[in-house]
DRENPA-3360 file (N, C-alpha, C; in nm, 2 decimals, always signed):
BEGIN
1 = XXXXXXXX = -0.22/-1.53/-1.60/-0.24/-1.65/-1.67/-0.38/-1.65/-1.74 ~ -0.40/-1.69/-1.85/-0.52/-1.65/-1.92/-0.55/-1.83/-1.97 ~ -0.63/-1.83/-1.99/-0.76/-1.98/-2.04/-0.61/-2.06/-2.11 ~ -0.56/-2.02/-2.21/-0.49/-2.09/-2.31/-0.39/-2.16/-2.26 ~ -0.32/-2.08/-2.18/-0.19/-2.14/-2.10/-0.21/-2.24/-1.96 ~ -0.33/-2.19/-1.93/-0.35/-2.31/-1.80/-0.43/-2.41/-1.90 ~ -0.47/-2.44/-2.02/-0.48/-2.58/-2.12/-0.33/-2.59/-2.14 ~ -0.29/-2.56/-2.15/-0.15/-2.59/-2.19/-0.07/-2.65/-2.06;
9 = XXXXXXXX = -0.04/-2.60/-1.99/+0.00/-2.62/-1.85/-0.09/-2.80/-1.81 ~ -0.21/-2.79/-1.86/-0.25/-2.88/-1.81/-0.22/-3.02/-1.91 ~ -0.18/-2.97/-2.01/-0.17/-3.08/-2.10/+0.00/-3.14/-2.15 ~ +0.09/-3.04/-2.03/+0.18/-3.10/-2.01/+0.20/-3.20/-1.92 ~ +0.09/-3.15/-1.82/+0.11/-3.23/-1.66/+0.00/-3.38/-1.73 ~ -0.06/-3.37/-1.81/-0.08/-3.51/-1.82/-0.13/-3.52/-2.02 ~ +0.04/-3.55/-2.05/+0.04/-3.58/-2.21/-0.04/-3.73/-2.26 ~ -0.08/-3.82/-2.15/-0.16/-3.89/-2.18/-0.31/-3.91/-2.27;
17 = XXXXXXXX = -0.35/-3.76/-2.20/-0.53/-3.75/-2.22/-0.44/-3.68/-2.35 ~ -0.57/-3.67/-2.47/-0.57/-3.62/-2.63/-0.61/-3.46/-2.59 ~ -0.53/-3.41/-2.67/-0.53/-3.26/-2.65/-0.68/-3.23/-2.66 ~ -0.77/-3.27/-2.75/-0.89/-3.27/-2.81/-1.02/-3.25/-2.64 ~ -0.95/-3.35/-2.61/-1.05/-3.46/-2.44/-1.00/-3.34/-2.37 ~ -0.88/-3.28/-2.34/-0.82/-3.16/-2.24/-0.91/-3.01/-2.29 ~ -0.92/-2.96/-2.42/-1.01/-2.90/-2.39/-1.17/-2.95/-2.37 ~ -1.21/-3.04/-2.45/-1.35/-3.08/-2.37/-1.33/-3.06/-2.23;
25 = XXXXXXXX = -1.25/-3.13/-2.14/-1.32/-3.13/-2.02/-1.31/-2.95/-1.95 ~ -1.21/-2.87/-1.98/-1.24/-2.76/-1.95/-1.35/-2.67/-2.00 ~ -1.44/-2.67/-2.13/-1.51/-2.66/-2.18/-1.66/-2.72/-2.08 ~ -1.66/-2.83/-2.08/-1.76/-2.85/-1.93/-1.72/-2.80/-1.80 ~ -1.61/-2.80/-1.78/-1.63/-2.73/-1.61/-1.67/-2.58/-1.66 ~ -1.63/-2.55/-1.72/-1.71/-2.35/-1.72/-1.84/-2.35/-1.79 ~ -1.89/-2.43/-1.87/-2.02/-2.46/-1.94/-2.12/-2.50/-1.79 ~ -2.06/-2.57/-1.71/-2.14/-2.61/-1.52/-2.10/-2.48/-1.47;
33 = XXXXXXXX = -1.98/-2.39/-1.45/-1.98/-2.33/-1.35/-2.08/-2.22/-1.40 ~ -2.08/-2.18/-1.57/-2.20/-2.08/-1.60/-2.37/-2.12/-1.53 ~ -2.40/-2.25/-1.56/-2.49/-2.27/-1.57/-2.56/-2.22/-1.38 ~ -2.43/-2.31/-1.30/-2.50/-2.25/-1.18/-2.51/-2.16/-1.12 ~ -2.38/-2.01/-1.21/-2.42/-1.89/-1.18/-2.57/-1.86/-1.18 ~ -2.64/-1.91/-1.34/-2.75/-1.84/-1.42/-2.86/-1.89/-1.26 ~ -2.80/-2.00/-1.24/-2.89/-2.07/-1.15/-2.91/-1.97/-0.95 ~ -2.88/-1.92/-0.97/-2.78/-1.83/-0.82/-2.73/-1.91/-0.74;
41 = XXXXXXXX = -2.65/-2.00/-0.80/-2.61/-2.06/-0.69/-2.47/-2.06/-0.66 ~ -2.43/-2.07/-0.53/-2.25/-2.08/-0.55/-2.18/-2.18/-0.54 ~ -2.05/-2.16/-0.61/-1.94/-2.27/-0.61/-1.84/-2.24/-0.53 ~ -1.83/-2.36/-0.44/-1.71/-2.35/-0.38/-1.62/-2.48/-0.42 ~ -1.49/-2.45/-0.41/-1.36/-2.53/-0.46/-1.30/-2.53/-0.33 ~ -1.30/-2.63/-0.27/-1.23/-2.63/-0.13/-1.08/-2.65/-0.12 ~ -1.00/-2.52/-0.10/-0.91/-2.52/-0.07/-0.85/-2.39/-0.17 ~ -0.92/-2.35/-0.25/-0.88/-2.24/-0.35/-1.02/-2.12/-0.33;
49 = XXXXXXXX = -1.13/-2.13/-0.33/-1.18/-2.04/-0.28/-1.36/-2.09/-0.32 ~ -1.43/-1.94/-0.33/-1.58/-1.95/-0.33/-1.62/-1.83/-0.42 ~ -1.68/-1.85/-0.50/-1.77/-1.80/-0.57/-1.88/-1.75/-0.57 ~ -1.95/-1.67/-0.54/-2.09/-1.59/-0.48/-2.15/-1.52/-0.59 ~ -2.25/-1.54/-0.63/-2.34/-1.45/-0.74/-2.41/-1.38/-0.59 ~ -2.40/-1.23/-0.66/-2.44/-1.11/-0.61/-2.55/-1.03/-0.70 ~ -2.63/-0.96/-0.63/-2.71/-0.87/-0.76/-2.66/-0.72/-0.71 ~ -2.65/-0.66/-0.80/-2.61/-0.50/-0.79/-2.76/-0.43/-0.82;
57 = XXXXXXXX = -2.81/-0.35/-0.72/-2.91/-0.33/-0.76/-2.94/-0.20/-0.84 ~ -3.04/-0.13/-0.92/-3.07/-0.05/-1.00/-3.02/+0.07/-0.97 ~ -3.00/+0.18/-1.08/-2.95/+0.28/-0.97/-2.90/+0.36/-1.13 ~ -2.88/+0.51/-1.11/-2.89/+0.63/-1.19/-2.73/+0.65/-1.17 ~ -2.73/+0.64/-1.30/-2.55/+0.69/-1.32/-2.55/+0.83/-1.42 ~ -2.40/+0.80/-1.49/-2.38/+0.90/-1.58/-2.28/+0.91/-1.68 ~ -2.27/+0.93/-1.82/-2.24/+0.87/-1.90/-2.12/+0.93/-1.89 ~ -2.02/+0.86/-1.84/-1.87/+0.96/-1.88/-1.84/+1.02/-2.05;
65 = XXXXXXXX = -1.88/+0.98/-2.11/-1.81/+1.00/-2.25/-1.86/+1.13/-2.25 ~ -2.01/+1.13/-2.25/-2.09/+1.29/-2.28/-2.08/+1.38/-2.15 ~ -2.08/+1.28/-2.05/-2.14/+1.38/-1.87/-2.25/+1.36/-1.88 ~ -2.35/+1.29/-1.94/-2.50/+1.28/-1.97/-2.54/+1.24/-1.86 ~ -2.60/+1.32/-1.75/-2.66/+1.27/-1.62/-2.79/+1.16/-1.61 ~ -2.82/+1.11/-1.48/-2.94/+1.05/-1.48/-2.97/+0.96/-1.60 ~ -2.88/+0.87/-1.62/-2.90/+0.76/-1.74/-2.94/+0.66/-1.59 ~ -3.06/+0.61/-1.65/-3.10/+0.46/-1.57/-2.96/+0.33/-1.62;
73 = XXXXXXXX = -2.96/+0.28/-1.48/-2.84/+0.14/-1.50/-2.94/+0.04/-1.42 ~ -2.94/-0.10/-1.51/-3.05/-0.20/-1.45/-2.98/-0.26/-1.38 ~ -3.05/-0.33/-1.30/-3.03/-0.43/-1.20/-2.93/-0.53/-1.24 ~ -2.84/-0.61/-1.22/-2.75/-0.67/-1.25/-2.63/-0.80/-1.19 ~ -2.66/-0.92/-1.23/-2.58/-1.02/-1.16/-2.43/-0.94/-1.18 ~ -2.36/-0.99/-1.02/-2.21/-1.02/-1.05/-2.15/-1.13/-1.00 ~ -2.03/-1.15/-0.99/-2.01/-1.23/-0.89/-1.90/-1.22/-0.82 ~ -1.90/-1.23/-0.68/-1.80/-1.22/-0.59/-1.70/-1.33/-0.54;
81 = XXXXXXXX = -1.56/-1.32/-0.53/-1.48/-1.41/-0.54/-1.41/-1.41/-0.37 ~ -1.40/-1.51/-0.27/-1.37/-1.50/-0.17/-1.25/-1.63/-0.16 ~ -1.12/-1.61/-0.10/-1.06/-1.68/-0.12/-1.02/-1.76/-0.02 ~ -1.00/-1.89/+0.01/-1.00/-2.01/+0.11/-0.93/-1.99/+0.25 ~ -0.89/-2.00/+0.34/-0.79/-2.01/+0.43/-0.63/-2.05/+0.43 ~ -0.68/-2.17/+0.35/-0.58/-2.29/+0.31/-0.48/-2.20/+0.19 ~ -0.58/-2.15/+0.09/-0.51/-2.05/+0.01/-0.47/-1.99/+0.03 ~ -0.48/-1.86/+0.13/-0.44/-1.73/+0.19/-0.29/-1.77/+0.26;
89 = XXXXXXXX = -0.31/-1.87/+0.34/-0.19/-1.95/+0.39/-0.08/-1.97/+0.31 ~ -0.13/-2.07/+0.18/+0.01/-2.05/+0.05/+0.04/-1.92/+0.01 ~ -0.05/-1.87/+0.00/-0.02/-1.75/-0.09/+0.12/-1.62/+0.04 ~ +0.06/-1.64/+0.17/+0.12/-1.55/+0.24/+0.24/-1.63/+0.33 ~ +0.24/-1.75/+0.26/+0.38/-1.79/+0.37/+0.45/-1.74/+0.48 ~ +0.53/-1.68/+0.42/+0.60/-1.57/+0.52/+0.54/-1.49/+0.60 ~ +0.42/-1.43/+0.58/+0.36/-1.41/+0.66/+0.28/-1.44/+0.78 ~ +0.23/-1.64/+0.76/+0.22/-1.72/+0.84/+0.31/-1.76/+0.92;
97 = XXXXXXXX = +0.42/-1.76/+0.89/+0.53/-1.82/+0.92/+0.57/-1.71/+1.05 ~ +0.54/-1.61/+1.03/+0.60/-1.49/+1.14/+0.53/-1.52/+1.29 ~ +0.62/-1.62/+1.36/+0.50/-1.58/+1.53/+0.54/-1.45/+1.55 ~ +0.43/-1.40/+1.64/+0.41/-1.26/+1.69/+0.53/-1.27/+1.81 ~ +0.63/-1.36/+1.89/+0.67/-1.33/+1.99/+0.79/-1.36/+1.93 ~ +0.83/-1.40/+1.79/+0.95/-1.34/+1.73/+0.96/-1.19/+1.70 ~ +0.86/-1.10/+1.72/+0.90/-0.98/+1.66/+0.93/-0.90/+1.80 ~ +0.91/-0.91/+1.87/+0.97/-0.88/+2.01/+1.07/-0.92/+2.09;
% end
């Protein structure tokens, strides 16, 4: 699912709000969620998961296109995505669902 379709998705589930207002408000939540990356901080959404800015640190690569060794690569934010309990649960149903002393 890509940006367009979960606006879409979202502006069926409530034809009320003006298409206009549905993207503004998604437009601010990722306009905040950049801002607190920039800031290192993390976001958590309780019940879907957490968000962790990470730094990768500096380090000597190599250019695949040429094989050009020993190119410097700088230091560099990422961010790491860890996902809820609650979510792992929906996601693996059946899997929760299995007691261990049914399989015996």
């Amino acid at each position: 699912m890509v940006r367009s379709e979960l606006l879409q998705k979202m502006r069926n589930l409530h034809p009320n709000i003006l298409s206009k207002d549905m993207e503004k408000i998604f437009e601010i939540i990722f306009l905040e969620f950049t801002k607190a990356f920039k800031r290192d901080e993390n976001i958590e959404i309780r019940g879907f998961g957490t968000y962790k800015v990470t730094k990768r640190k500096a380090r000597i690569g190599r250019n695949p296109k040429t094989g050009e060794k020993n190119i410097k690569i700088a230091e560099k934010k990422a961010i790491k995505w860890k996902m809820s309990k609650t979510f792992f649960n929906r996601l693996n149903k059946k899997f929760t669902d299995i007691n261990i002393s049914d399989t015996y």
